[in-house]
N, C-alpha and C positions, 0 to 999 in steps of 0.2 A: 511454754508459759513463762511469763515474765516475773522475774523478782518482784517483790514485792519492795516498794523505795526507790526503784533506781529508777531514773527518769528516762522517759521514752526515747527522747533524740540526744542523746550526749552530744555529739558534737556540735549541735546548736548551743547547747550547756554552756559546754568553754568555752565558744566563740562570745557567748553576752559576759563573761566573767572574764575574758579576756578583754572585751570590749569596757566593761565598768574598771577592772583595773589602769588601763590607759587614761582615761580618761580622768581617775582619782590621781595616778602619778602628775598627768601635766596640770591640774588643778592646785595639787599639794606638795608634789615633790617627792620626789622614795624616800625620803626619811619617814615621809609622815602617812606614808601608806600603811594600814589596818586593814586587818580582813573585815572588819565589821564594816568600813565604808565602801570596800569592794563588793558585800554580801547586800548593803541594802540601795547599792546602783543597780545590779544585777538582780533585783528581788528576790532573792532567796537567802535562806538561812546561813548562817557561819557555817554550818556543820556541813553544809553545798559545798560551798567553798574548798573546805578543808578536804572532800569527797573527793572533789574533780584533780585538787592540789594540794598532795600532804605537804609539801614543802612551796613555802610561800615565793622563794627566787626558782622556783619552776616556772608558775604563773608570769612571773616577770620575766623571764625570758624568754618565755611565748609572747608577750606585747611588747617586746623587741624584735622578736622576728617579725612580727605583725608589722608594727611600725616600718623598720626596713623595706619589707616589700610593697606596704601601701604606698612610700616615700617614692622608690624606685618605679613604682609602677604609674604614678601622675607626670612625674619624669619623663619618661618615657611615650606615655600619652601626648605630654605637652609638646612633645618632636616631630609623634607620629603626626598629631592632627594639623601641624603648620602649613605652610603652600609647600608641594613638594619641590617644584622648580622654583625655590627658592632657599637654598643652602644657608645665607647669613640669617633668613628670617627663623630659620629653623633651628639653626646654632642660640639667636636670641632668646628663643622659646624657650630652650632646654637650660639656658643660661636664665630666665627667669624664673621657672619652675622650683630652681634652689635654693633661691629667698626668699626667705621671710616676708609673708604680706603684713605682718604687723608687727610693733613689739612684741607682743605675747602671744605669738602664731604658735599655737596649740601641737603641729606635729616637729616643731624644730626646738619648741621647750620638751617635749617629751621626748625625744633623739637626744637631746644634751642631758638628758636628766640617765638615760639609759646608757650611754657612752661611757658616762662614768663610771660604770662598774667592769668595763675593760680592764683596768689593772687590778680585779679581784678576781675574776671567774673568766676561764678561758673559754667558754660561752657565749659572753658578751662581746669578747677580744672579737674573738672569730667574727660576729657578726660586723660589730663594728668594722673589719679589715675586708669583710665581703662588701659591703656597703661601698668603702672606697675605691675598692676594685674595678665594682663595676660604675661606678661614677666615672672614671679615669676609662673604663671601656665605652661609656655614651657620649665624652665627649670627644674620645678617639674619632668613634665611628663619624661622629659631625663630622671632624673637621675634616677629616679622610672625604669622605663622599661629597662634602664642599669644595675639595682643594680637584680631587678628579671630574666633578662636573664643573671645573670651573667658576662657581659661583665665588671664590676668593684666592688669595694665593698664601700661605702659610712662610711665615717669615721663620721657622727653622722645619727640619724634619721632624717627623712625630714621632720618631721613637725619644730626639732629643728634649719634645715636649713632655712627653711620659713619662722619660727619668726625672724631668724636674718637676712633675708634677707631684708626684708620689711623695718624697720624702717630706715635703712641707705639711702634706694633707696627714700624716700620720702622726709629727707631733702632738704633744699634746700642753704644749707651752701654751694656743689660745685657747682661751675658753670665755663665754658670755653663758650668760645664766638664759640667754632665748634666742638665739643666730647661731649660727654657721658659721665660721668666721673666713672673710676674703683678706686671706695673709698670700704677701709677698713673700716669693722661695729665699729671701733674704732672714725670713721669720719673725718672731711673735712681735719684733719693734714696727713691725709695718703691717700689726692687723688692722683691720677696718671694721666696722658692721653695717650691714645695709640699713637704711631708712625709711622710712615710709612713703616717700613721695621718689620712689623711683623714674 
């Protein structure tokens, strides 16, 4: 017999209160996150909220992880679904997939909004370093299966590309309030941000 109160499918539960969370972060900003705007996107009461999440940077670190792999998984997607005998078009793919389709693109202002609690909670740190990990391992793997099918030739070796790729992608000298920023391994004097008319 079931309790009395407790909702039938939890984890549907969290998944919409994860989901109304993210959505009030890239809307508002973590500062200005409230359980009460998180409680009435997800139709349920504070006291839901508070049920599913006694601690409010729990919630938030579950729409970081969420974030993360929804991010990584359209990535991904956008490699897999390219022409496969076609190594540059599919390198392009996965190289457009990481920008921003707008100013205000919804999952790259809520990654920047989440990033930033990387130097308070080593929860965030971790995800955030997972993230770039595996960013650095999709486009290993491009360039790798482009340069051995032929489809281009790679003007250094990849391991040399990887050392220099990594320590620029981990500072945290750029930052934009809604991009990702394409900085030169020279750093933050030579970030860019993408634009709209790519």
């Amino acid at each position: 017999m079931r309790k009395a109160g407790r909702p039938r499918d939890q984890t549907a539960r969290r998944e919409a209160l994860v989901s109304a969370a993210g959505r009030a972060i890239a809307e508002r900003g973590l500062e200005a996150l409230r359980i009460k705007d998180i409680a009435e996107a997800a139709g349920v009461s504070q006291g839901s909220v508070l049920y599913y999440y006694p601690e409010l940077d729990d919630l938030v670190l579950e729409v970081h992880r969420g974030a993360v792999e929804g991010y990584l998984a359209t990535r991904q997607q956008a490699y897999d679904e390219a022409p496969a005998d076609d190594p540059a078009a599919r390198l392009r793919a996965l190289l457009n997939s990481g920008l921003p389709g707008m100013t205000d693109d919804p999952v790259h202002g809520l990654l920047y909004e989440l990033h930033r609690r990387a130097g308070r909670s080593p929860g965030h740190a971790e995800l955030m370093a997972s993230l770039f990990a595996r960013e650095v391992a999709l486009y290993t793997t491009a360039l790798a299966v482009g340069a051995a099918t032929g489809g281009f030739t790679l003007a250094a070796p990849l391991r040399t590309w990887r050392t220099a790729w990594w320590p620029w992608r981990t500072a945290t000298a750029c930052t934009s309030p809604a991009a990702t920023p394409l900085c030169a391994p020279t750093g933050p004097a030579n970030c860019s941000w993408p634009t709209r008319g790519r």
